[in-house]
N, C-alpha and C positions, 0 to 999 in steps of 0.2 A: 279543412286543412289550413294549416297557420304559414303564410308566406311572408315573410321578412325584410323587409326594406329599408334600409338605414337602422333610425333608432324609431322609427314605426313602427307599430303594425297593424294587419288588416287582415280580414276574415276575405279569401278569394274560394273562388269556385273550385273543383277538381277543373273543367275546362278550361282555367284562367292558366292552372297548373300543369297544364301538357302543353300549352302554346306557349312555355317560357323558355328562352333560347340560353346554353349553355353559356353566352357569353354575358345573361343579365343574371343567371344565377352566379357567377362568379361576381359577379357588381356588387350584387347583395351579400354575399359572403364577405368580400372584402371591406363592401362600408359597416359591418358589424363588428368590434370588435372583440366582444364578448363569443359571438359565433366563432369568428377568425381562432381566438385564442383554446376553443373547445378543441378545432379540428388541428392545431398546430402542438397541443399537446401530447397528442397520440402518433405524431408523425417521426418517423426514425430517423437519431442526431444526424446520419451524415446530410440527408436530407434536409432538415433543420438547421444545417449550417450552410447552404444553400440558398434557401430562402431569404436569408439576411440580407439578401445584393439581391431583393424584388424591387424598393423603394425602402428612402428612409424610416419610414413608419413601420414597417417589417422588422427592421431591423431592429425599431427601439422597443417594437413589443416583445419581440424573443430574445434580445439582448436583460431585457428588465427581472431584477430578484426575484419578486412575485412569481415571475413568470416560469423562473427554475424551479421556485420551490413548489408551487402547483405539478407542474409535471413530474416531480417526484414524490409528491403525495399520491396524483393518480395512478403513477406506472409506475412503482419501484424498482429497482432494477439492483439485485447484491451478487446478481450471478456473474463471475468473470469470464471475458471474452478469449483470453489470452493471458501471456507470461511476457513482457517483456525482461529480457536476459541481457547481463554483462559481459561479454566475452573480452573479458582482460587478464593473459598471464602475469605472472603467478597467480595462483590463488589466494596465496598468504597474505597478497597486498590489497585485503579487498577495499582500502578506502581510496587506492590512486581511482581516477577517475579516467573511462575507458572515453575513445573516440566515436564509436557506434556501439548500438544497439543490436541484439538480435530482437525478434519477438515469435514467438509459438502460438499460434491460432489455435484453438480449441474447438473450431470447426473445420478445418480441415487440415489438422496435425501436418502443420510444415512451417517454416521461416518468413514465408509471406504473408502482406498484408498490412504489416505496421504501419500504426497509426503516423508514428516518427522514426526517424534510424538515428539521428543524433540530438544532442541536446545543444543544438546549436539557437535556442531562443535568446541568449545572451552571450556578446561575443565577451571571453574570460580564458587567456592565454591560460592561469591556472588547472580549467576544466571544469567541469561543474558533473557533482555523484548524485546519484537517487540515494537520499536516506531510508525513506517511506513511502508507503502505495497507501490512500486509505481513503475508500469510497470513491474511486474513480480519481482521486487528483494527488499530485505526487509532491512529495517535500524533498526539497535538493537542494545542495549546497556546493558553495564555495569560498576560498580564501582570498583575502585582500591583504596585500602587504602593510605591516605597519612597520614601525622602527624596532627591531627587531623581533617581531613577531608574527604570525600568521592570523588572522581574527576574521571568523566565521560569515558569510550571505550566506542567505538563505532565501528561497523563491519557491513560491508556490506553483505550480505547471499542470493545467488540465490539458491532456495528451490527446481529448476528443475534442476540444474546440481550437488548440491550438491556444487559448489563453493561457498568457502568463503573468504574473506579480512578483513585483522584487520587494523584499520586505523590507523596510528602514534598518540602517546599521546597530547594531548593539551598544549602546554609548555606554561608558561608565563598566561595561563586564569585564570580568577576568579571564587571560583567553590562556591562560597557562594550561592549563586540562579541562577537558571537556567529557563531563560522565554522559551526557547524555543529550539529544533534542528530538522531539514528536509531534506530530500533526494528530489532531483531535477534530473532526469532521465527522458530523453525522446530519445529512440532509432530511432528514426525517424528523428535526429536531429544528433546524436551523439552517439559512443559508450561508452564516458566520461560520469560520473554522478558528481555531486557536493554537496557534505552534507554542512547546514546550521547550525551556534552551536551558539545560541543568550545567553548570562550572564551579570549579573549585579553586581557591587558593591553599598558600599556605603560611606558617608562621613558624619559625625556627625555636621553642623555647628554651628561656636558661636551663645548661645543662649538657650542653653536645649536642649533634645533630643527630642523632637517634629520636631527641625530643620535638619531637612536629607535631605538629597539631593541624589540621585541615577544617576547611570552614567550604562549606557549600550556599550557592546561590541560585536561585530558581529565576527566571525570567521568562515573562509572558506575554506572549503576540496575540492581540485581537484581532481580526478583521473588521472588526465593529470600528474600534476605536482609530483603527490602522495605525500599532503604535506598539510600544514593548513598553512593561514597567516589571518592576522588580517588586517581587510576592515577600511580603515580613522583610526579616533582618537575615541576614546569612547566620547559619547552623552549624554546628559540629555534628555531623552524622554518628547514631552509635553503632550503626551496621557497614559494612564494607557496601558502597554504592556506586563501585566504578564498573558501570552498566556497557554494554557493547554499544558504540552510539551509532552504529550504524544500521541497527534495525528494530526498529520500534514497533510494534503492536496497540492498534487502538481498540480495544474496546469494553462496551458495560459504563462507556460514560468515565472511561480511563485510559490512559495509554500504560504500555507494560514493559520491562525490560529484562535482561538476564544480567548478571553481572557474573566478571570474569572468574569469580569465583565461586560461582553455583548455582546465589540467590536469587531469589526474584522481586522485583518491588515494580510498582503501580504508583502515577501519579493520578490522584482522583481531579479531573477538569471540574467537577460541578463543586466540588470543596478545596480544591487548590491545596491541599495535602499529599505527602511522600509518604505511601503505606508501603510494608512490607507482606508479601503474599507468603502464603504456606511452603510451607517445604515439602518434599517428598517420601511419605516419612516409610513405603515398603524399602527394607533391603535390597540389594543385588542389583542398584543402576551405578553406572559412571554417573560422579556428582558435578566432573566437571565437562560434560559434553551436554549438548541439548539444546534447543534453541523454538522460539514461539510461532505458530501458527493460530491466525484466523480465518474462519471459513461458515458463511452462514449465519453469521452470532454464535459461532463458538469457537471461543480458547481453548488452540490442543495444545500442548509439549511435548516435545519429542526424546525420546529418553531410552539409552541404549544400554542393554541389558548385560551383567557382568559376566553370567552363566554361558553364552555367547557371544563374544565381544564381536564387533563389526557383520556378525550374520544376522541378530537376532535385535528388534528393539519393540520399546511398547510406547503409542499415542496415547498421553494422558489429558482429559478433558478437566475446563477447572467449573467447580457448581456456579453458578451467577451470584449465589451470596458471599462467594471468595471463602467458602468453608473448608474445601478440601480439595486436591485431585483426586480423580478415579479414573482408572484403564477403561477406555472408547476401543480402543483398536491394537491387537497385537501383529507385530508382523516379521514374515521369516523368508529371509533371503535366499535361503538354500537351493532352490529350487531356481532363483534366475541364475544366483553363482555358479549352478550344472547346467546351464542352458549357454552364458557366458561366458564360459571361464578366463576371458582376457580381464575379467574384472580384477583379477586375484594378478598380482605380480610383488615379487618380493616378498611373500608372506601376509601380504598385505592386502583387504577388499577395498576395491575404489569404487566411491559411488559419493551421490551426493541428495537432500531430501528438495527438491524445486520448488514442491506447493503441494497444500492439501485441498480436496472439493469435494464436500458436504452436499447432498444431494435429497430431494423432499423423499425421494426415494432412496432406502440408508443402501438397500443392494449395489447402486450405482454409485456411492462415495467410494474416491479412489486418492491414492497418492500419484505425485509424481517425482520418478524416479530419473537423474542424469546417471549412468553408467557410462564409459569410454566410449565415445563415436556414437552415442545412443540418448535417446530419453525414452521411458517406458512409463506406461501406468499398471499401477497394480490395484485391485480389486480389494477391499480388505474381507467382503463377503466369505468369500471362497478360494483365496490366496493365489489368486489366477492372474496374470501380468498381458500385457499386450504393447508391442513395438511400435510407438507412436512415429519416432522421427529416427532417423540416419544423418547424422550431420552430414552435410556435403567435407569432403577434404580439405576446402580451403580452413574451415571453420576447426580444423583438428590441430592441433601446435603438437608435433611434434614431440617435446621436451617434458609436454607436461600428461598428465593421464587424463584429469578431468577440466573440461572447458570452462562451468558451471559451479560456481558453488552454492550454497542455501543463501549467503548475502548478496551473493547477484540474480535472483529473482525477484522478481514487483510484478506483481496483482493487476491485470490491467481490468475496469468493469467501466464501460461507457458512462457518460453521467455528462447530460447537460449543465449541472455546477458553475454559476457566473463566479468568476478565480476576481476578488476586487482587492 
């Protein structure tokens, strides 16, 4: 048997090996580094973030990149813990930035437990919003006054270590409109991430003011470089590109967007290109409802059916060579709106879509649904639903129906991620 001592070692008896006292087998685990860092690999973040305040030396091995990106090579981790939730009325205003947090545990379907309740890591009288949830670590923003303008921070926040990064200012950008910005983060790949920050100007040409012309700018955050620069020369788009910039989708090695009139476009991170994705070419969906979900490595869209309006809609997945949609999942509300019917008011179903989860097992992939005073999961196997949570009262406004809408849900997935 191989006993271990510092950067030694020695061939010891079994008898040497029963007379070793718990307190020299930790001597020896601790002077090993390599030992140390096997067994701290496999040990669970909260606990992990514990160990940091053993000795300095602790701290620098589990604080060090290497050491993140090891532990996510051995233990991957894409499955999400929870939903952190926005609870800020209206819904219509979903880019004001709320005071707290809810969060939904996914282990024991309730409001406790959150990692954080506020986004109090940087004091910012403006507020500070979650744009993006991607791979454990979240993109948020906020505005800084200029001379007459509002112009974009932006901060990187791992919500499991409590790390957070403020990104350098945007120098030189145009902050008149903003089509778009995204987090591109894939630890499997890298422990660099790269934020996306898409603006536009404009130019009046001769003629009247009918004649504009619009010129787009892409800029691009390393964490390598810790730095922004500006991708080519600014563009005149030939597709409508003003994307919802509040909720971006990473993945396949792209981030993805909807824009407010239907289409979809993809910036590719490994080729720094603004593609446009397929359209949806079956009849019979609203072309302007819909919005992106990932789950698992897979891109669904959601897409509501005209034959049924607000009862009836269909999850469309997209192939990984961006060839086409095809129907994943069809689903039909009928059945909670007669179990609910306070859903219906005015003529009207209220409901909201929170998050999809992709399951190795497809029987057990579900949505999750916000109805009034409620969140529910539904099955898409067998069309079968189940009453996760009961908002407490306090959490119910009165004024409004639904508390939750699709852009206030983020992804919460653990993820050791050193945020640099």
């Amino acid at each position: 048997m191989l006993a271990i001592t510092g950067t030694d070692h020695k061939i010891s008896s079994p008898e040497e090996d029963c007379h070793q006292t718990p307190s020299s087998a930790a001597t020896t685990i601790a002077g090993n580094d390599d030992l140390l860092t096997e067994i701290l690999v496999y040990t669970p973040v909260k606990s992990l973030m514990r160990f940091k305040s053993v000795s300095k030396h602790w701290f620098s091995l589990i604080s060090a990149s290497h050491f993140s990106l090891l532990r996510t090579l051995r233990r991957p981790n894409r499955r999400p813990s929870g939903l952190f939730l926005e609870n800020r009325p209206p819904l219509i205003f979903h880019r004001i930035p709320c005071s707290e947090l809810d969060f939904l545990s996914f282990s024991n379907n309730n409001l406790s437990g959150a990692p954080f309740r506020s986004l109090n890591f940087k004091n910012n009288h403006l507020g500070i919003k979650i744009l993006q949830s991607c791979n454990g670590l979240l993109l948020c923003r906020t505005y800084r006054r200029m001379v007459g303008k509002a112009a974009p921070n932006f901060y990187i926040y791992n919500p499991t270590t409590k790390q957070y990064s403020s990104l350098p200012p945007l120098t030189g950008a145009e902050y008149g409109t903003s089509f778009g910005g995204g987090l591109a983060f894939d630890p499997l790949k890298s422990v660099h991430y790269k934020v996306i920050y898409i603006c536009s100007r404009s130019r009046d040409l001769f003629g009247g003011p009918n004649r504009t012309i619009y010129y787009c700018s892409v800029y691009i955050y390393s964490s390598e470089t810790r730095s922004w620069r500006l991708r080519g020369n600014p563009f005149s788009p030939t597709h409508d590109i003003d994307m919802v910039p509040t909720h971006a989708v990473f993945w396949n090695s792209s981030i993805h967007w909807i824009s407010r009139t239907g289409s979809y476009f993809r910036f590719d991170v490994d080729h720094e290109s603004l593609v446009e994705m397929p359209e949806i070419l079956f009849p019979g969906y609203n072309i302007y409802s819909g919005h992106l979900l990932e789950s698992k490595g897979h891109l669904h869209l959601i897409k509501e059916c005209l034959t049924a309006p607000q009862m009836q809609f269909d999850v469309f997945e997209m192939e990984r060579d961006y060839s086409k949609w095809f129907v994943k999942y069809h689903v039909d509300l009928v059945g909670i709106v007669n179990e609910f019917p306070e859903m219906v008011r005015r003529g009207r179903v209220y409901y909201s879509v929170l998050g999809l989860v992709r399951d190795d097992d497809e029987d057990e992939s579900l949505l999750l649904l916000h109805l009034p005073g409620k969140v529910l999961s539904y099955k898409f196997k067998d069309n079968t639903f189940k009453e996760l949570l009961n908002l407490p009262p306090e959490k119910i406004h009165k004024m409004y129906t639904l508390q939750y809408g699709h852009f206030d849900a983020h992804v919460y997935i653990e993820t050791h991620a050193f945020v640099l």
